[in-house]
C-alpha positions in Angstrom: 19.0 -35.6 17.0 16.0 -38.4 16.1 12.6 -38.5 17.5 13.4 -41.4 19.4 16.1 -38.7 21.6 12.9 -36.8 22.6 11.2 -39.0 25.4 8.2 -40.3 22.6 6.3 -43.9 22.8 7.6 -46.6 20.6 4.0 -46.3 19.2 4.2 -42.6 18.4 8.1 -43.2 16.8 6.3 -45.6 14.3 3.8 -43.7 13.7 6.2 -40.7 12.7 8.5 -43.4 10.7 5.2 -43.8 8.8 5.0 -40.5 7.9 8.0 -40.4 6.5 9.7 -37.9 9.1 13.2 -38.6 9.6 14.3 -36.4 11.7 12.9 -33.5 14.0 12.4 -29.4 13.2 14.2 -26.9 16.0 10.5 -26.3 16.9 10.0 -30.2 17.9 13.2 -30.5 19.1 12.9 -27.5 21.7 9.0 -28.1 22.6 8.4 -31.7 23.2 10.8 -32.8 25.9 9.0 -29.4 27.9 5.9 -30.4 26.8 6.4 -34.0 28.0 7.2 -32.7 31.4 4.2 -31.1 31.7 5.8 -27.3 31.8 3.6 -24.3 30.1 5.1 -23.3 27.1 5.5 -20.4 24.5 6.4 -21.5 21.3 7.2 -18.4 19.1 7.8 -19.8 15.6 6.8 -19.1 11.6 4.7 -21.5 10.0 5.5 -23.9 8.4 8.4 -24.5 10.7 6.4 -27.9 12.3 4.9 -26.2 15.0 1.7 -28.4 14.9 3.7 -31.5 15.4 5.5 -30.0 18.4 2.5 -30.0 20.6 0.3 -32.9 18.6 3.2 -35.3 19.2 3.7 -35.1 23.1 0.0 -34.6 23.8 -1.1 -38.1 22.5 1.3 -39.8 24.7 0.0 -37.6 27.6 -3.7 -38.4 26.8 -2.6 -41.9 26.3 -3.0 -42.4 29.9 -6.9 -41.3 31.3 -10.9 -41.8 30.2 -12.4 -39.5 28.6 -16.4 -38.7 30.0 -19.2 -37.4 27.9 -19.4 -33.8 27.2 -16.1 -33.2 29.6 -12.9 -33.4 26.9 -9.5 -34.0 28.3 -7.7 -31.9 26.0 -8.9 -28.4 24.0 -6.4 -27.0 21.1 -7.7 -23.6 19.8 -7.7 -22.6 16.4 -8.6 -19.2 14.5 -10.2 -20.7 11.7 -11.7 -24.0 10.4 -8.9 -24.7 7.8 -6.3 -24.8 10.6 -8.7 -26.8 12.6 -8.8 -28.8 10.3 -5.1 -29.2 9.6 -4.4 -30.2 13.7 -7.0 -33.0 13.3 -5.4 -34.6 10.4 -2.3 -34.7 12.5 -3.9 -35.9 15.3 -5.3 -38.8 12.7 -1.8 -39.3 11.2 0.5 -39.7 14.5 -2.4 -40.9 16.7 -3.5 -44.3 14.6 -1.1 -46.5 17.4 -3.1 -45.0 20.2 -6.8 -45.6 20.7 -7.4 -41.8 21.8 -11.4 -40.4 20.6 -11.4 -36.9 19.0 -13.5 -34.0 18.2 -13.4 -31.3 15.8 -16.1 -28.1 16.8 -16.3 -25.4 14.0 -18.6 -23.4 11.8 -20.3 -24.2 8.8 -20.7 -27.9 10.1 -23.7 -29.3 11.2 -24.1 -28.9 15.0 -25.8 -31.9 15.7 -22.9 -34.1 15.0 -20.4 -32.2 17.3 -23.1 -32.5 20.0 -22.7 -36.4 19.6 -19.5 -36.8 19.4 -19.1 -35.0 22.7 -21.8 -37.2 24.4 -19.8 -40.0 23.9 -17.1 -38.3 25.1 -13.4 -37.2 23.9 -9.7 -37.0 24.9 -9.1 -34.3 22.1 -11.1 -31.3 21.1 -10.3 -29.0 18.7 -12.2 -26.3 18.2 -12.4 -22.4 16.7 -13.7 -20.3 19.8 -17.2 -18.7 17.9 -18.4 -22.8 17.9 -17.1 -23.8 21.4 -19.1 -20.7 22.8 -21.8 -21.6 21.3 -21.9 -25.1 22.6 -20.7 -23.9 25.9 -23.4 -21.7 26.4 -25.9 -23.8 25.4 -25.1 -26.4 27.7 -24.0 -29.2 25.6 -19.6 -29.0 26.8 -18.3 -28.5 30.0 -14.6 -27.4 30.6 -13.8 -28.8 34.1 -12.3 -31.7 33.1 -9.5 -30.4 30.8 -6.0 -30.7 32.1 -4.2 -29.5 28.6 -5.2 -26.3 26.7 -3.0 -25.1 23.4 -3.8 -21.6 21.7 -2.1 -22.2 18.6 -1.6 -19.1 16.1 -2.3 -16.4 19.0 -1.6 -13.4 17.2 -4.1 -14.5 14.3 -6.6 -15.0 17.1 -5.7 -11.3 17.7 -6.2 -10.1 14.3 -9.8 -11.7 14.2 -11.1 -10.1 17.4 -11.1 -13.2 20.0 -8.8 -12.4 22.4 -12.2 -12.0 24.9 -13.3 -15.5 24.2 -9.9 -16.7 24.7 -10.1 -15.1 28.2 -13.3 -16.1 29.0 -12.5 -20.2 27.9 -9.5 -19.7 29.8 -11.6 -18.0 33.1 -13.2 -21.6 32.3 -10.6 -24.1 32.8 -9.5 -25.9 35.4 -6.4 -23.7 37.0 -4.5 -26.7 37.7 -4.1 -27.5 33.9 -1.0 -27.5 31.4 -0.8 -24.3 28.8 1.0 -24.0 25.5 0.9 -21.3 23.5 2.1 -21.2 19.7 2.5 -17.2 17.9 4.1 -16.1 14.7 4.7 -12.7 16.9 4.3 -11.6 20.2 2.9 -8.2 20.4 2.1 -6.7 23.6 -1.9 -8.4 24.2 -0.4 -11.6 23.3 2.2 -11.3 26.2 -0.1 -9.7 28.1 -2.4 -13.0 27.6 0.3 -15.1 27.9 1.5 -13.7 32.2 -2.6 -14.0 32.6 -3.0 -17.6 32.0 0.6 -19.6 31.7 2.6 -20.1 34.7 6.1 -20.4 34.7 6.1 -20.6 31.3 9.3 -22.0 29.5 9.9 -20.1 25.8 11.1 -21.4 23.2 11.7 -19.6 19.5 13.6 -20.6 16.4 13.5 -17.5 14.5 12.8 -14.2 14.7 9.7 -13.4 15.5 8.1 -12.1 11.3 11.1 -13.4 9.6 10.0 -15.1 6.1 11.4 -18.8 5.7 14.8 -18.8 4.1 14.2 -21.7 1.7 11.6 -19.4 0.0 13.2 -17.0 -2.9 11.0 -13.5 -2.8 10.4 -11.8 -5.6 8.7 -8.6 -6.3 7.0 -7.5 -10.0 6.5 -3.7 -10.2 3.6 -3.7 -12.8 0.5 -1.2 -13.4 -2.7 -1.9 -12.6 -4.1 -3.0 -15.7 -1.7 -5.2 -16.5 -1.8 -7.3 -13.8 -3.9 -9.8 -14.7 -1.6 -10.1 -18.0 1.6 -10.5 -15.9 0.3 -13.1 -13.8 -0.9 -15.5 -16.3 2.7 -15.3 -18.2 3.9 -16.0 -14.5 2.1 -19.1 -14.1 3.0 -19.8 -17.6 6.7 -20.3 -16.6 8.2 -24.1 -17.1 9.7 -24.0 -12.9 5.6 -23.8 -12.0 4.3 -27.0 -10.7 1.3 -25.6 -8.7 0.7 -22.4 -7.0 -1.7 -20.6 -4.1 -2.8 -16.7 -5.2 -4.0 -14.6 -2.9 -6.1 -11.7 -3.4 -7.8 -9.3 -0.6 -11.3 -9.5 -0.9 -13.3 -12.0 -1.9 -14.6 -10.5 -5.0 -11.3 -10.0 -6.6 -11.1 -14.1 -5.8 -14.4 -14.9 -7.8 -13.3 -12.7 -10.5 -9.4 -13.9 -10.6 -10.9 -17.6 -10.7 -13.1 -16.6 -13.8 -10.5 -14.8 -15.7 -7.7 -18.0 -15.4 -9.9 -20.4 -16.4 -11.5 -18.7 -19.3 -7.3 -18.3 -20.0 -7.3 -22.2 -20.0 -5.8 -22.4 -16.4 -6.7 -25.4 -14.4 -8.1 -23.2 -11.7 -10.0 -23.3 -8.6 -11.1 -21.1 -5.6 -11.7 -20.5 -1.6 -13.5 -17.4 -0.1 -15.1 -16.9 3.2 -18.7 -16.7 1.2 -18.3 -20.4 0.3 -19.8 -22.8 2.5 -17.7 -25.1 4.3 -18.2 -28.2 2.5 -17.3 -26.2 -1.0 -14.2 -25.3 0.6 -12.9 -28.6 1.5 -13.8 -29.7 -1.9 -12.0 -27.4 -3.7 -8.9 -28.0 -1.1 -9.3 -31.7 -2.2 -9.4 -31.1 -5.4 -5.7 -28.9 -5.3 -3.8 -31.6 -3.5 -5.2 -34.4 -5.8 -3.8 -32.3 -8.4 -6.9 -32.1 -10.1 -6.3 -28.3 -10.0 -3.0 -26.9 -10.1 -3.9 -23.1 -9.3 -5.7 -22.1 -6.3 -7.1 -18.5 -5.6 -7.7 -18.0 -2.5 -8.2 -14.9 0.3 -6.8 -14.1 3.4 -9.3 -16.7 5.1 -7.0 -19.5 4.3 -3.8 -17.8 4.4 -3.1 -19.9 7.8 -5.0 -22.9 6.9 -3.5 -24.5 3.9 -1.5 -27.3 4.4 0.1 -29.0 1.0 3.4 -30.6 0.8 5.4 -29.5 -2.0 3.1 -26.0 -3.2 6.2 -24.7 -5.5 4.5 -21.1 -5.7 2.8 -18.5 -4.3 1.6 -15.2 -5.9 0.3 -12.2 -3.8 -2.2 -10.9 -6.4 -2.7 -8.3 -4.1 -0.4 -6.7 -1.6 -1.6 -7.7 1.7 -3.3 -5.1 3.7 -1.4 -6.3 7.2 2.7 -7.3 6.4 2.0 -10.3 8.9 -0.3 -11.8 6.5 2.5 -11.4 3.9 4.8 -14.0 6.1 2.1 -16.1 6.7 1.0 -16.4 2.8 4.3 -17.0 1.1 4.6 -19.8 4.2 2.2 -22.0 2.3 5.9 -22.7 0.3 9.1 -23.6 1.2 7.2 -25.9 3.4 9.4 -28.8 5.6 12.9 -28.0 4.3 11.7 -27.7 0.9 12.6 -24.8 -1.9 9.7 -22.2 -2.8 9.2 -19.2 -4.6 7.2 -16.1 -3.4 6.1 -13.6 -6.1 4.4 -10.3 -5.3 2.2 -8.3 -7.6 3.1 -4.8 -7.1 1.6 -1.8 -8.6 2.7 2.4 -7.6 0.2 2.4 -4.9 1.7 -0.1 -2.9 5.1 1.1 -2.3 3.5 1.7 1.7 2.8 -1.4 2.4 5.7 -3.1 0.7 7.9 -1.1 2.9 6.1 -1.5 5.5 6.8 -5.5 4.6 10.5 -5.1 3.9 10.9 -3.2 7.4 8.6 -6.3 9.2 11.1 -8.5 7.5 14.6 -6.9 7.7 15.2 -7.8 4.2 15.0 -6.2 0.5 12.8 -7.9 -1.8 14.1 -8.6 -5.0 12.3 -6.3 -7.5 11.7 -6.5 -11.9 9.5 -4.6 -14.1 7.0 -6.3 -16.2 8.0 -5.2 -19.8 5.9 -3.3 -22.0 4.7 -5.6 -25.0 6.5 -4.0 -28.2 3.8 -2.6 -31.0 5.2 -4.6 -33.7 6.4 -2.5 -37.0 5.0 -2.0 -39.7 6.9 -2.5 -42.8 7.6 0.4 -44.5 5.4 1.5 -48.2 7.6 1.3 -50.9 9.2 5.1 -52.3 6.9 6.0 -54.8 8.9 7.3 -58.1 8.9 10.9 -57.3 6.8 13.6 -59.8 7.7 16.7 -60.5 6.7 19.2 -58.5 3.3 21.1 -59.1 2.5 24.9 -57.8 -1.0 24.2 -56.3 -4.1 25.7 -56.9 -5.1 28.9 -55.0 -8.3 26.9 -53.6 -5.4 23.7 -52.3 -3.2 26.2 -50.7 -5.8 27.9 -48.8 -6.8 24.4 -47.6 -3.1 23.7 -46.6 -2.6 26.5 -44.4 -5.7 26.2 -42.4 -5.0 25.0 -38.9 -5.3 21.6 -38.2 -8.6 20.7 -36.0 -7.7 18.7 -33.1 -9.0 14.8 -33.0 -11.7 14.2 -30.6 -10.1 10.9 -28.8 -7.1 13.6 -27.8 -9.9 14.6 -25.7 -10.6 11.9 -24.2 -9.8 11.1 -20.1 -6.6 7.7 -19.9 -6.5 6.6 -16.7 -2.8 6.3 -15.9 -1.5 4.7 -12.5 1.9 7.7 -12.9 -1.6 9.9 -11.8 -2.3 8.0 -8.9 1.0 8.7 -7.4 1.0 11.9 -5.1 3.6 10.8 -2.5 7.4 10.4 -2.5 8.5 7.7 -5.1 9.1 4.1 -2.5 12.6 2.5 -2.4 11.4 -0.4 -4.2 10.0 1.8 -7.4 12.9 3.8 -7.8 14.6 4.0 -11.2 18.4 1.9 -11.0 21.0 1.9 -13.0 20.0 -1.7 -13.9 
């Protein structure tokens, strides 16, 4: 099946040739003909599957037709964070450039009094995160009656981040004749619940299981201590397959301190954080897919909103806390049909959530220990031509069978990770025959 079997404008087919995009994903394939028709839909899908396409496409040809009137958009797409708002505007720039369509993009860290403009004048597309669009909403400067298309794209992320209310209360805003799509890594039960609220009809489409990781990406798992593993990841990015690589770490101090380290190692290293502002972010982002940098540390704040073709790596420098957020980081690889790997930093006190991973999953992660560095050997003294044995002096053999004093260091407190271990040994940690 091509594009052009899926109902698109000869405009939008040449934008897509443009792109390079021969052919469409099961995502595109299932959506847009529904989407075209102007059904509700849920889209259930893993990212980096082409999700984004499968409602950007159809949606400019719909909005090709219609005037857009200040402060009133035609169209809202929802995003959890500004990366991924981000990510649906470029696309919006890429496959739109046939069709004169006006677009807006509302989020934090930007300068309000742009946005406000760019509303005045009116838009066909608005994208938006749902703190920003409140904001505006309540202030009087958008009004929602005009919009016939809403999209809530990664639902269960908006779940994670506590805005399932403003979702509702946007939605309580909308026009009740409109058209709803809905896009989720998962549906848990207050995404379904959302979803028999506020689509009607709806049709569902999913192309894998809902939490299942990419199959082009090869997982890995490195059972290391503690204190090793900034040593084990720098031989890791050392290896000759690397071509560039996203690490993620849990909090943001780990980041700044990661990014530090690597550098200082002579890595070509760069970082995002939620205490960056927005136009720091962006730059560094720039900066990774110029190939300026070829390592980005990064926390769970772009885990959704990174979108580089060809990222051959990702590390979790950290286990993530949630095993959702473990699909949705190792889906920065493997992106579009291509190969990736997925490497995993994991120390004693992470067998939990690594299960807990593997059971999300339904599938074994590959596991190897980092080996212990070898104390190299000291060559051995030279025999000394023996001497014929002396009886020793009273005073010497007195001295020789005192008891030995013990040293001080023996004393001393080693923090070992074994110590740290009060539970039943994990699957993934127990000793094989290999």
């Amino acid at each position: 099946m091509t594009f052009a079997d899926l109902g698109l404008s000869d405009e939008l087919l040449r934008a897509v040739d443009d792109s390079g995009y021969p052919e469409p994903t099961p995502i595109q394939r299932a959506a847009i003909p529904s989407v075209l028709m102007g059904k509700d839909l849920i889209g259930i899908a893993q990212t980096g599957t082409g999700k984004t396409a499968g409602f950007v496409l159809p949606m400019i040809d719909i909005l090709h037709e219609g005037r857009s009137r200040a402060r009133m958009p035609r169209s809202l797409i929802l995003e959890p964070t500004r990366e991924l708002a981000m990510q649906v505007a470029e696309n919006f720039e890429k496959y739109g450039k046939y069709h004169p369509l006006s677009m807006a993009l509302l989020m934090g860290g930007v300068q309000m009094g742009d946005q406000v403009k760019a509303l005045e004048k009116g838009v066909d597309v608005l994208i938006a995160t749902p703190g920003r669009l409140m904001d505006l909403f309540q202030r009087g400067k958008i009004m929602l009656t005009d919009c016939k298309l809403l999209v809530i794209d990664e639902a269960d992320r908006m779940l994670d981040m506590g805005f399932i209310p403003d979702i509702e209360e946007i939605c309580s805003k909308l026009p009740k004749n409109r058209q709803t799509l809905l896009f989720s890594a998962t549906m848990p039960p207050p995404i379904q619940k959302l979803a028999s609220k506020f689509l009607t009809d709806p049709k569902r489409v999913e192309v894998a299981r809902p939490a299942t990781a990419n199959v082009n990406i090869e997982q890995r798992l490195v059972k290391v201590s503690a204190d090793k593993k900034k040593d084990a990841l720098k031989d890791l990015l050392r290896a000759d397959e690397l071509k560039n690589a996203i690490v993620f770490c849990n909090r943001k101090t780990t980041v700044r301190e990661l990014t530090t380290s690597l550098r200082r190692s002579g890595f070509a290293a760069g970082q995002i954080h939620g205490d960056m502002e927005q136009a720091e972010r962006i730059a560094e982002f720039d900066r990774f897919k110029k190939d300026e940098i070829n390592i980005l540390v990064a926390s769970d704040v772009a885990a959704r909103g990174l979108d580089v073709k060809g990222v051959s790596h990702v590390f979790n420098y950290d286990v993530p806390w949630q095993p959702d957020d473990y699909v949705h980081r190792i889906g920065r690889t493997g992106r579009a049909g291509a190969k990736g790997i997925a490497i995993t930093l994991a120390t004693r006190a992470d067998g939990e959530a690594i299960e807990r991973i593997e059971k999300l999953t339904g599938q074994k992660i590959a596991s190897t220990s980092v080996a212990e560095k070898a104390e190299p050997k000291s060559k051995p003294e030279p025999k000394a031509k023996a001497e014929p044995k002396r009886a020793p002096s009273p005073q010497k053999a007195r001295e020789e069978h005192k008891p030995e004093r013990p040293r001080e260091e023996r004393s001393t407190v080693v923090e070992d990770i074994d110590n740290d271990w009060n539970g039943p040994l994990p699957s993934f940690l127990s000793v094989s025959a290999d």
